[in-house]
Structures are given as structure tokens and as C-alpha cells.
LOGUTI-65076 format. One record per residue (C-alpha): residue number from 1; residue in three letters; y, x, z. Coordinates in steps of 0.2 Angstrom, whole numbers, always signed. Layout:
N
NODE  num  residu  north   east     up
NODE  NUM     ALA      Y      X      Z
...
***
This chain:
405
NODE  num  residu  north   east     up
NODE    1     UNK   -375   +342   -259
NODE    2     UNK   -363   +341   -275
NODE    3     UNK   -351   +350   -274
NODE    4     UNK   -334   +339   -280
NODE    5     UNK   -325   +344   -297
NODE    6     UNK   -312   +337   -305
NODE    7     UNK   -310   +340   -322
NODE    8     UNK   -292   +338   -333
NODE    9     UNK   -291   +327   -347
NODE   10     UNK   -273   +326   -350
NODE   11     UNK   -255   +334   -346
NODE   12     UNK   -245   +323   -337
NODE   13     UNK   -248   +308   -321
NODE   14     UNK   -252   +291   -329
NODE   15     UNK   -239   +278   -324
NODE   16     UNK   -244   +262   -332
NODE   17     UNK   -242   +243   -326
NODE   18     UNK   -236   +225   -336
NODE   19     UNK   -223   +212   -327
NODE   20     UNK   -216   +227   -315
NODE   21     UNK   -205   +220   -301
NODE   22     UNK   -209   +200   -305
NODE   23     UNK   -201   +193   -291
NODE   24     UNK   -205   +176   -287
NODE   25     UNK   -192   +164   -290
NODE   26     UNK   -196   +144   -294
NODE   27     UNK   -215   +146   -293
NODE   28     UNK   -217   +160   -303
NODE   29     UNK   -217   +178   -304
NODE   30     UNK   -218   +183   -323
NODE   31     UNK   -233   +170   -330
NODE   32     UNK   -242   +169   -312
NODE   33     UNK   -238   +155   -301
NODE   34     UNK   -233   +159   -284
NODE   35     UNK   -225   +155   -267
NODE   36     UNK   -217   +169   -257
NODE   37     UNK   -225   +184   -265
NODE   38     UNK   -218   +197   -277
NODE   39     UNK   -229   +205   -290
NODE   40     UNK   -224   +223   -288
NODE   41     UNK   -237   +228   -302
NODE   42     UNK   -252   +226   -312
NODE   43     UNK   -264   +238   -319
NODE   44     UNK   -278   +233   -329
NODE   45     UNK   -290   +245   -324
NODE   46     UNK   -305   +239   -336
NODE   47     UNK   -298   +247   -350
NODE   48     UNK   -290   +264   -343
NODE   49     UNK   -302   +279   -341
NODE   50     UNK   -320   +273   -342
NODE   51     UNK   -317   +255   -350
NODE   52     UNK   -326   +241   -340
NODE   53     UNK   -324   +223   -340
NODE   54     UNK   -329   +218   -324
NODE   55     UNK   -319   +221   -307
NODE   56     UNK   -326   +219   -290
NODE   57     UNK   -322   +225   -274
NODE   58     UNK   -305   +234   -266
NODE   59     UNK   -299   +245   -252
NODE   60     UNK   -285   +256   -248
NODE   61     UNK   -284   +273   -240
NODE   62     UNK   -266   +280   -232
NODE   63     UNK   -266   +300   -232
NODE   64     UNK   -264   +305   -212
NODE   65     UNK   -255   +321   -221
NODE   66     UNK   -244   +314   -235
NODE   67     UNK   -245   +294   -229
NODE   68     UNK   -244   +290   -249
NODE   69     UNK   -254   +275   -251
NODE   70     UNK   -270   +275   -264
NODE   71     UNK   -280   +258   -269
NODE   72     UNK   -298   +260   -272
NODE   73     UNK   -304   +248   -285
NODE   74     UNK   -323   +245   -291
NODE   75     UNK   -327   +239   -308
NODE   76     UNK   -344   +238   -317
NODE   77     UNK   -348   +255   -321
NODE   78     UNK   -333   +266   -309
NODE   79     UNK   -323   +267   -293
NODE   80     UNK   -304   +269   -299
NODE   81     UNK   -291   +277   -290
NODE   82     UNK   -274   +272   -289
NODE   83     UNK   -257   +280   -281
NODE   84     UNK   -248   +265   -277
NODE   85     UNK   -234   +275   -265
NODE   86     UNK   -221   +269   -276
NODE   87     UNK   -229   +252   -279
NODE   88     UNK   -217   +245   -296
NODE   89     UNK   -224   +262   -304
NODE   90     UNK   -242   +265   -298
NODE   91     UNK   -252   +280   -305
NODE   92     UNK   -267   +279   -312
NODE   93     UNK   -277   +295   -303
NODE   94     UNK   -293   +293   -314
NODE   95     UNK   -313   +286   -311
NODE   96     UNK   -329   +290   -301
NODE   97     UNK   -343   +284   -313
NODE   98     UNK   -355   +274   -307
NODE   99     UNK   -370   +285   -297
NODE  100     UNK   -383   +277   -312
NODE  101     UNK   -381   +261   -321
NODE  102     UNK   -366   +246   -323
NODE  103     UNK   -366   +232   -309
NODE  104     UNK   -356   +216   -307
NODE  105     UNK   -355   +221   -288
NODE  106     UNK   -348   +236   -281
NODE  107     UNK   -343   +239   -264
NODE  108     UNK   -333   +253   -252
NODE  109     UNK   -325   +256   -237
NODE  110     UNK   -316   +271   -230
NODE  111     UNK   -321   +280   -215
NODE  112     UNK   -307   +295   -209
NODE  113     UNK   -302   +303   -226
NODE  114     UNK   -320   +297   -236
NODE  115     UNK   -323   +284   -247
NODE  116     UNK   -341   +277   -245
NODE  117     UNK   -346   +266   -261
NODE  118     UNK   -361   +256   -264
NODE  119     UNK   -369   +244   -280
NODE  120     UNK   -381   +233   -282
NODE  121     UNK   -386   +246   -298
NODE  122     UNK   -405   +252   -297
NODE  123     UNK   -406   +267   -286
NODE  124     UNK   -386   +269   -285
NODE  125     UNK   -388   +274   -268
NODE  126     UNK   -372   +278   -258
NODE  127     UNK   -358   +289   -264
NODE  128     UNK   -345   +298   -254
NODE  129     UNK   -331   +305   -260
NODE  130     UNK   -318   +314   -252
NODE  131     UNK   -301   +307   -254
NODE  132     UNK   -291   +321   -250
NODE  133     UNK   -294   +328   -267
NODE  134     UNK   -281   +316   -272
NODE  135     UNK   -269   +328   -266
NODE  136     UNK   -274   +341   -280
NODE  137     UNK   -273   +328   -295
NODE  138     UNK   -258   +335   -305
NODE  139     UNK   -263   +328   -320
NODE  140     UNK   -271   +312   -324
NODE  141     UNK   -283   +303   -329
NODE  142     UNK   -299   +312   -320
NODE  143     UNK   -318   +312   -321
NODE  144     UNK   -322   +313   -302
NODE  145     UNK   -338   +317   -295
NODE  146     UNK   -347   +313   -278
NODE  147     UNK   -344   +325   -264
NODE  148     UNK   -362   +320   -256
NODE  149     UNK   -375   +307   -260
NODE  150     UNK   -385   +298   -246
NODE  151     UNK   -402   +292   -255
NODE  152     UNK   -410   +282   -243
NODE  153     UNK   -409   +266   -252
NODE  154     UNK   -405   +261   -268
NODE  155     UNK   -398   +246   -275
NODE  156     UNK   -386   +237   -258
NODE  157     UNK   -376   +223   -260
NODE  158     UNK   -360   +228   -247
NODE  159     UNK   -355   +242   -236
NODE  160     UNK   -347   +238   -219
NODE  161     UNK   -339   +253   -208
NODE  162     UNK   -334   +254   -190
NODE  163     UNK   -322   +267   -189
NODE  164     UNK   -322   +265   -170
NODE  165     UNK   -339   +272   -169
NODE  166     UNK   -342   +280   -185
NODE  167     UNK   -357   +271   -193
NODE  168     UNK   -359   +262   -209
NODE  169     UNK   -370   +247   -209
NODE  170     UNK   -379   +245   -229
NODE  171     UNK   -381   +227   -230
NODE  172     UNK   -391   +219   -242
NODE  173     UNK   -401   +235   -247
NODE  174     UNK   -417   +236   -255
NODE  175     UNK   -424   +243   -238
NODE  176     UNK   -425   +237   -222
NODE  177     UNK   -430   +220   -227
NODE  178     UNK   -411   +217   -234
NODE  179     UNK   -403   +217   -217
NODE  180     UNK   -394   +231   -213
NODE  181     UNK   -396   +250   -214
NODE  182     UNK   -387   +260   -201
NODE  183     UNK   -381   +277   -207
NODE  184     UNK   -373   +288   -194
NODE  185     UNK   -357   +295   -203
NODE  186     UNK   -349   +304   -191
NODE  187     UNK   -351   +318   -202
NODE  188     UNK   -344   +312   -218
NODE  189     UNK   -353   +325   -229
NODE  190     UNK   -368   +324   -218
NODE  191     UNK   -373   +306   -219
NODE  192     UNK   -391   +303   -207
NODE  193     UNK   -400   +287   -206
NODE  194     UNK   -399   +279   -189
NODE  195     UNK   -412   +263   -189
NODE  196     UNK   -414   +246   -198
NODE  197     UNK   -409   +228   -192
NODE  198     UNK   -419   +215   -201
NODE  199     UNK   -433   +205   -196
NODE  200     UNK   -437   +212   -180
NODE  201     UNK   -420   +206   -175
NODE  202     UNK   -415   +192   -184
NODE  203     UNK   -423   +176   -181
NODE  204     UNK   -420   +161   -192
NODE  205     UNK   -431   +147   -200
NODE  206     UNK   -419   +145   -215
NODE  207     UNK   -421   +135   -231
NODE  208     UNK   -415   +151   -239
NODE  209     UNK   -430   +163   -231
NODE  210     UNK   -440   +160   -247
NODE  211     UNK   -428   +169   -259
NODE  212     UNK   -420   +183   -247
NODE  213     UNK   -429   +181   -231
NODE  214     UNK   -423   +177   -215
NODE  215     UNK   -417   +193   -212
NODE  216     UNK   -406   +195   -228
NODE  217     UNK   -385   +202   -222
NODE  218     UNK   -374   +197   -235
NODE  219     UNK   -359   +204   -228
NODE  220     UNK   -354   +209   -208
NODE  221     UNK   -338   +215   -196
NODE  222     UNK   -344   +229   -186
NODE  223     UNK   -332   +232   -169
NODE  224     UNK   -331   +238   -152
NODE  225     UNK   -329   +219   -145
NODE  226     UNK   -313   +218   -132
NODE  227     UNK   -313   +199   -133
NODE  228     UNK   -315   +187   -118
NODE  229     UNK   -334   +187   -115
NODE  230     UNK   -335   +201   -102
NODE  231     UNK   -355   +201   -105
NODE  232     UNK   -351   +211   -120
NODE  233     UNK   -333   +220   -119
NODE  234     UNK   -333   +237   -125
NODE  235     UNK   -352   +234   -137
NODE  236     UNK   -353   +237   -153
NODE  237     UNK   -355   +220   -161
NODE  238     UNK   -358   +215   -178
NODE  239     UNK   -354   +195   -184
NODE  240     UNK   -366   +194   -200
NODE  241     UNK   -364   +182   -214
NODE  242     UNK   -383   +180   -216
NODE  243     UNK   -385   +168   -231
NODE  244     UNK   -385   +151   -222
NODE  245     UNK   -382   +157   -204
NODE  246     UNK   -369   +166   -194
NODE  247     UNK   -378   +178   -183
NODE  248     UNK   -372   +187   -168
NODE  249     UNK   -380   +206   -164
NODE  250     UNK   -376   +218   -149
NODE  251     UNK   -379   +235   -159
NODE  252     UNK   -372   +245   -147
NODE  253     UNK   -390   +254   -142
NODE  254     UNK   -397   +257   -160
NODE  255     UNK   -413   +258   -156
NODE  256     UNK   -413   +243   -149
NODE  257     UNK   -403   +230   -157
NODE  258     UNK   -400   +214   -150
NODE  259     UNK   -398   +198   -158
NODE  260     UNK   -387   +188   -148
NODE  261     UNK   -387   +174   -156
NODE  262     UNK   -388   +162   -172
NODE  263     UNK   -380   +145   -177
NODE  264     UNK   -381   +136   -194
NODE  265     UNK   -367   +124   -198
NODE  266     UNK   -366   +106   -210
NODE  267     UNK   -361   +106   -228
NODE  268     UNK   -368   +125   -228
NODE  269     UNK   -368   +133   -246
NODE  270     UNK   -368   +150   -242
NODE  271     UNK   -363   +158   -229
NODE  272     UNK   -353   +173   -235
NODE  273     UNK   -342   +183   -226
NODE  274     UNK   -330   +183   -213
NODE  275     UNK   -317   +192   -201
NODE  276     UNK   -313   +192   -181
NODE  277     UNK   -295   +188   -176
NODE  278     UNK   -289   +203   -167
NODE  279     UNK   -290   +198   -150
NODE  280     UNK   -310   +192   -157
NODE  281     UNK   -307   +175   -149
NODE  282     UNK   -311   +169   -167
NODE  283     UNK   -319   +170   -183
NODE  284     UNK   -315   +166   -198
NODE  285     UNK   -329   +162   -211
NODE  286     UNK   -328   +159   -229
NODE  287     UNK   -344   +150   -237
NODE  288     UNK   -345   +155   -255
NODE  289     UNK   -355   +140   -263
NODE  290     UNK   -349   +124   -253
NODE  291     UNK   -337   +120   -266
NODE  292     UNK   -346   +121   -279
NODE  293     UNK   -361   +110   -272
NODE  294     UNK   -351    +97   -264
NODE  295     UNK   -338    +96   -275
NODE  296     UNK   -325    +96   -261
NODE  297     UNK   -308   +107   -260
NODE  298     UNK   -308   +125   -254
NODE  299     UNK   -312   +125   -236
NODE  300     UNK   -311   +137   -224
NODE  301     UNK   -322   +136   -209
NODE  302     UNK   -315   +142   -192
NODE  303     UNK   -326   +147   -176
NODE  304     UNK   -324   +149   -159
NODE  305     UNK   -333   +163   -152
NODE  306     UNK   -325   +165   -135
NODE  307     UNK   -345   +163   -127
NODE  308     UNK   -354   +174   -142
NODE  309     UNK   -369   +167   -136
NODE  310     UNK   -363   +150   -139
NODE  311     UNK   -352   +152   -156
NODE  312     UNK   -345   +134   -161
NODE  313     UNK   -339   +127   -176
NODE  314     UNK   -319   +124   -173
NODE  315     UNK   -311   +116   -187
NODE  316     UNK   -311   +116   -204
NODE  317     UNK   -295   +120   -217
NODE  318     UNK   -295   +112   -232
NODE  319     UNK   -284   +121   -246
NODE  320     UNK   -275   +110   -259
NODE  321     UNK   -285   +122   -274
NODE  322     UNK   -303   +119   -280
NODE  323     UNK   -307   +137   -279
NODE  324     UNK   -322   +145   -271
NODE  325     UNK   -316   +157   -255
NODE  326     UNK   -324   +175   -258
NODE  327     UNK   -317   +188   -248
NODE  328     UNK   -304   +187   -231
NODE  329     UNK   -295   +196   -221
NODE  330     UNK   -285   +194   -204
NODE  331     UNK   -268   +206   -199
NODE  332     UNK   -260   +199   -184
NODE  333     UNK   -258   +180   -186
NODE  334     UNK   -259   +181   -205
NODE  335     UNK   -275   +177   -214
NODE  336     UNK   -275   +186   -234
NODE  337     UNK   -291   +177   -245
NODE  338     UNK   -294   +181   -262
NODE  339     UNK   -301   +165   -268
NODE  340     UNK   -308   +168   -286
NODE  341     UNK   -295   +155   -297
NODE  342     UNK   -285   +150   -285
NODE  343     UNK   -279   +170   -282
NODE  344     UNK   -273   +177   -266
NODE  345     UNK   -271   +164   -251
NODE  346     UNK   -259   +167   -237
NODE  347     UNK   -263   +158   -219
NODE  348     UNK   -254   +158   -205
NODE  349     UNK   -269   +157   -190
NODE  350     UNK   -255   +155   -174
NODE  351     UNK   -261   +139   -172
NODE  352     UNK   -281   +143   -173
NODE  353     UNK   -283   +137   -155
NODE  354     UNK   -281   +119   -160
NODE  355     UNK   -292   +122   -174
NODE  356     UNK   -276   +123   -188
NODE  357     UNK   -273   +136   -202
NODE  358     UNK   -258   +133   -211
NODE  359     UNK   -252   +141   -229
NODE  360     UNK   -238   +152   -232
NODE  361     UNK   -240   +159   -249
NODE  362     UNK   -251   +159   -263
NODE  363     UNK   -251   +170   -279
NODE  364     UNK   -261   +165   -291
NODE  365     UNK   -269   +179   -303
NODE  366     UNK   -278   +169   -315
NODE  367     UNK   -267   +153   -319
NODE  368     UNK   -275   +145   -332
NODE  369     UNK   -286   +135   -322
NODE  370     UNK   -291   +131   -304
NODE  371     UNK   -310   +126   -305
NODE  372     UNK   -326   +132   -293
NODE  373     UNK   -330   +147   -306
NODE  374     UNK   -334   +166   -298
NODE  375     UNK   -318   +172   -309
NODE  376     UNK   -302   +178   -304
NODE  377     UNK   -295   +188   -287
NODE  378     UNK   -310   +196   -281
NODE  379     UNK   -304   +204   -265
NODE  380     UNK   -287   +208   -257
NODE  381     UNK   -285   +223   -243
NODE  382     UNK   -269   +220   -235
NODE  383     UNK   -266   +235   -220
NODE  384     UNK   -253   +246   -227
NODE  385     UNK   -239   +250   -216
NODE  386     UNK   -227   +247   -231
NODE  387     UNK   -230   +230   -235
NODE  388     UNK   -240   +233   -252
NODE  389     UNK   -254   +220   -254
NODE  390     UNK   -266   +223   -267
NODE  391     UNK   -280   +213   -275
NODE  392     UNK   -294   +214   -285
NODE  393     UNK   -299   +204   -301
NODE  394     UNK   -315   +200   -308
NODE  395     UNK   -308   +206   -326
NODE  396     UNK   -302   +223   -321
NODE  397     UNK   -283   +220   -315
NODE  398     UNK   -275   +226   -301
NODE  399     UNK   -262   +219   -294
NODE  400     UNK   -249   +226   -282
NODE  401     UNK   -242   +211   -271
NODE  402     UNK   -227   +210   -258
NODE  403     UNK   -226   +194   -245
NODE  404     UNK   -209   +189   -244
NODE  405     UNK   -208   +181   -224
***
């Protein structure tokens, strides 16, 4: 195991942000255009500490000691950590490098006070790193460095975590014919394979088996299920974005997964990623590629899955932007999507029962354009007890948001 250093390379905390405290008044906060959202802050990360010029992924991590507030950014070639506490003057904290090489895609999620961070980078593996050495960061910015390495795979396209039960599911991987790797986390610092959930689970005759095989996770929501369905309540359940297919698994007994089941939809593109409402009546599914196929508006595709044996297609929102959807999110009735040029979409999902989403606020983090292109707000990670949103973009910002309801 390495051992976690953290070595000094200046005197003083790093304070640096453009348009501090923009609020958003007549569709506009500073140069970006907007609708009930404040820009509290904006870093560009790409060119602090290790320069990149490529953003990816985000998370957040409270501190159960302190409860200051830290985003988690990955760019090509690091992970960059942020104090965002005071979110009009964030803190640059410093960089963990990349485990080998630069990649466009870089993922991590947190499990109790670790950071778990994967790469589609040749033999990146999976980093940990534990985020209580935050506390100790007294001048900034830092060269981090892992505090144990899990080696089982190598390159993995996403990471999904259930905290509930303490596993991690590397989705994507260069193992397990590109489903999912189970990893018993548990013990942070102790990461131990569990099993594999690919082809001996997944069934699927789909157009897209001859590039990633029919097995291929994209992305996944792990959770103890507590929705209606009482077959099920209290599994663990994972809803898998599997390419051109939502699939269903009961993973509860991990050495015998179950798929439960698996429905394709019309107009699919890509079927990328997705989120439960919290009562898990409902999911809601981005598809990455639909809009630039079939040269309709950003949609967002809504699912009933009250019966998950029988998961039906619900309704449809279409946005007024051109943007492809990417990543989404669901806290209470609120649905936060980063959608590439269009930026960070607000929905209100109260009215999901009759098949409606309806939009609240937008900010917009690339304004020059609005066009189907994989540029722009990568990512968003809205569950802060204060109200800070933040959002990733594909050229290295940061940005620090605030909903105004």
C-alpha cells in the first residue's frame, strides 16, 4: 500500500476564481446566460497545479468532522481538489496525478471519507485517496498521492458506489467482459474483488454487441431498492445504462446475480446514464447520441419502473436547447443535468407521474453556441446541505452555482 504524502509547494491557501458573486439578473449572470441560478464562482482548473485542458467528471464530499464542503474535479491527466465552504472564495487544495497516462474520461465517487477514482488511461487501475487529509492542507497548492491502489483492472470507463452496502461496481472495465467489477470496499484501504457481472448475466441481442458486446455497462445506480415492487424491497439493485438497453439486475447475492430484466426503446442513440427518484417509482434516463442522430431537441426519457420486471417507457421531455444530455441527477423533486452546450438544466419532476418534467432554471456554461457537440458542462453534483451546486466543464472550469427558488 502507498503510503499518502503530501508535499508543500507554496506558503499561503490558494484563493482564485473570475465573475465571483454574478447574480443572475435579466438572463445573465456576468457573460453566462441564465434563469434562476447564481454563479457563486469559477475556477479554471486546467491551468492551476498540473495544467490540463480537458475536464471530466465531478463529485463532492462534506467532512462528518468539520462539515466544510470540498468538490472533486477530474481533468485529463489529475483529480483536483477544491474547498468550496465559502463558495464566492473557493480554495484551490492541490492535484492527484493521474495513476499513468492522460485521459479524456475520468470518473470518482466517494464512499465514507475516500475518494475512489477511475480512467479509461491504460492500466490506470483504481485510486483511493483519503479525503481527510484535507484537513492538514495548510498551504496550497499540493502534489497528492494515492493512499491505496486496487489493480485488478486497468483502463474502466465509470465508477458507481453504493454507500448503503459498501461496494463499488467498475463499469466498463477492461475485465469482466466490460460489465461490471464488483469491489468490496468496506474497508477503504483494503479494496477485495467481489465477482464480475457481464455476459453470464446480461442477455441482449443488440445492434451494438459487435463493437462492446452485449454485456458492455456504460454507467449504473446501485441501491438498496425501497420502491413499490415488494418482490425486491430491501435488494440491492443496479438500473444499468448498457449501450442501447436499460437493464434491470438483482445483485443482492453476489455470487449470483440476477438479471431482472431488459427493455430497449425507439429513437435509441445511446443509452447512457440514468437516476432513480427517491421513492424508485421512476427513472430517469438520458441518451447520449439521440440528438445528434436524429437531429431532434434535447430529450429526456422518463421510465416507469413501479413492476422492475416490466419497466415501461413513460414520456418523453423535450428541452427548447439542441444540446446532447450527459450526466443527471435527482434530489427531491428536482432533476439537475449537465447537458454539454446547453450547461446545467433544472427540472422540476413533481409531475413525473403523468409523464411531465417541467424546467425551472438553466445556466448555461458555454454560451457561445447551442449545437449537439460533447463540449461544455460535463457533470453537476448537487447534495450539499448548503445549497452550492457545482459543475464540471469539458475545458477545465469549475463552476460554483446557487438555485434561487
Amino acid at each position: 500500500m502507498k503510503i499518502s504524502l503530501i508535499i508543500f509547494v507554496s506558503f499561503s491557501l490558494f484563493s482564485a476564481s473570475s465573475y465571483p458573486n454574478e447574480i443572475c439578473n435579466n438572463g445573465k449572470a456576468g457573460d453566462y446566460p441564465c434563469k434562476q441560478i447564481n454563479l457563486e464562482a469559477e475556477l479554471d482548473l486546467g491551468k492551476l497545479g498540473i495544467h490540463s485542458n480537458q475536464g471530466n467528471d465531478i463529485w463532492g464530499w462534506t467532512d462528518p468532522l468539520t462539515l466544510k464542503e470540498y468538490a472533486i474535479m477530474g481533468l485529463g491527466n489529475k483529480t483536483s481538489f477544491v474547498d468550496i465552504t465559502h463558495p464566492k472564495d473557493p480554495i484551490y487544495l492541490g492535484d492527484l496525478p493521474s495513476q499513468t497516462e492522460a485521459s479524456i474520461w475520468r470518473d470518482i465517487k466517494v464512499y465514507q471519507n475516500y475518494a475512489f477514482i477511475v480512467s479509461e488511461a491504460s492500466q490506470h487501475g483504481m485510486q483511493i485517496f483519503d479525503l481527510t487529509l484535507l484537513r492538514e492542507v495548510r498551504s496550497s497548492p499540493i502534489q497528492f498521492e494515492n493512499s491505496a491502489f486496487y489493480n485488478r483492472f486497468g483502463s474502466a470507463h465509470n465508477i458507481v458506489i453504493n454507500e448503503d452496502t459498501g461496494f463499488a461496481y467498475a463499469v466498463g472495465t477492461d475485465t469482466c467482459d466490460r460489465g461490471m467489477h464488483v469491489v468490496d470496499i468496506k474497508n477503504p484501504l483494503y479494496p477485495q474483488f467481489s465477482t464480475c457481472i457481464d455476459r453470464d448475466i446480461f442477455e441482449d441481442t443488440s445492434s451494438y454487441q459487435a463493437l462492446h458486446g452485449e454485456d458492455y455497462t456504460h454507467d449504473a445506480q446501485c441501491v438498496l431498492y425501497h420502491g413499490p415492487d415488494t418482490r425486491y424491497q430491501g435488494h440491492e439493485i443496479c438500473m444499468c445504462a448498457n449501450a442501447d438497453t436499460v437493464n434491470i439486475v438483482d445483485v443482492t447475492d453476489k455470487s449470483q446475480p440476477i438479471q431482472i430484466s431488459v427493455k430497449k426503446y425507439s429513437g435509441i442513440g445511446y443509452t447512457h446514464q440514468g437516476w432513480l427518484t427517491e421513492d424508485h417509482r421512476f427513472f430517469i434516463l438520458g441518451d447520449e447520441l439521440d440528438e445528434k442522430k436524429f437531429k431532434h431537441p434535447t430529450k429526456t426519457l422518463l421510465w416507469n419502473v413501479e413492476d422492475l420486471k416490466n419497466p415501461i417507457h413513460h414520456g418523453t421531455y423535450v428541452h427548447s436547447t439542441k444540446a446532447i444530455d450527459h450526466n443527471l441527477y435527482i434530489k427531491g423533486n428536482l432533476v439537475f443535468e449537465a447537458n454539454y452546450d446547453a450547461g446545467l438544466r433544472i427540472l422540476d419532476a413533481s409531475d413525473i407521474e403523468n409523464g411531465q418534467l417541467k424546467e425551472l432554471g438553466y445556466f448555461d456554461t458555454l454560451p457561445r453556441r447551442n449545437r449537439p457537440t460533447f463540449d461544455g458542462a460535463w457533470s453537476v453534483y448537487p447534495y450539499f446541505k448548503s445549497g452550492s451546486i457545482i459543475v464540471s466543464n469539458t475545458d477545465g472550469r469549475l463552476f460554483i452555482l446557487r438555485y434561487e427558488q
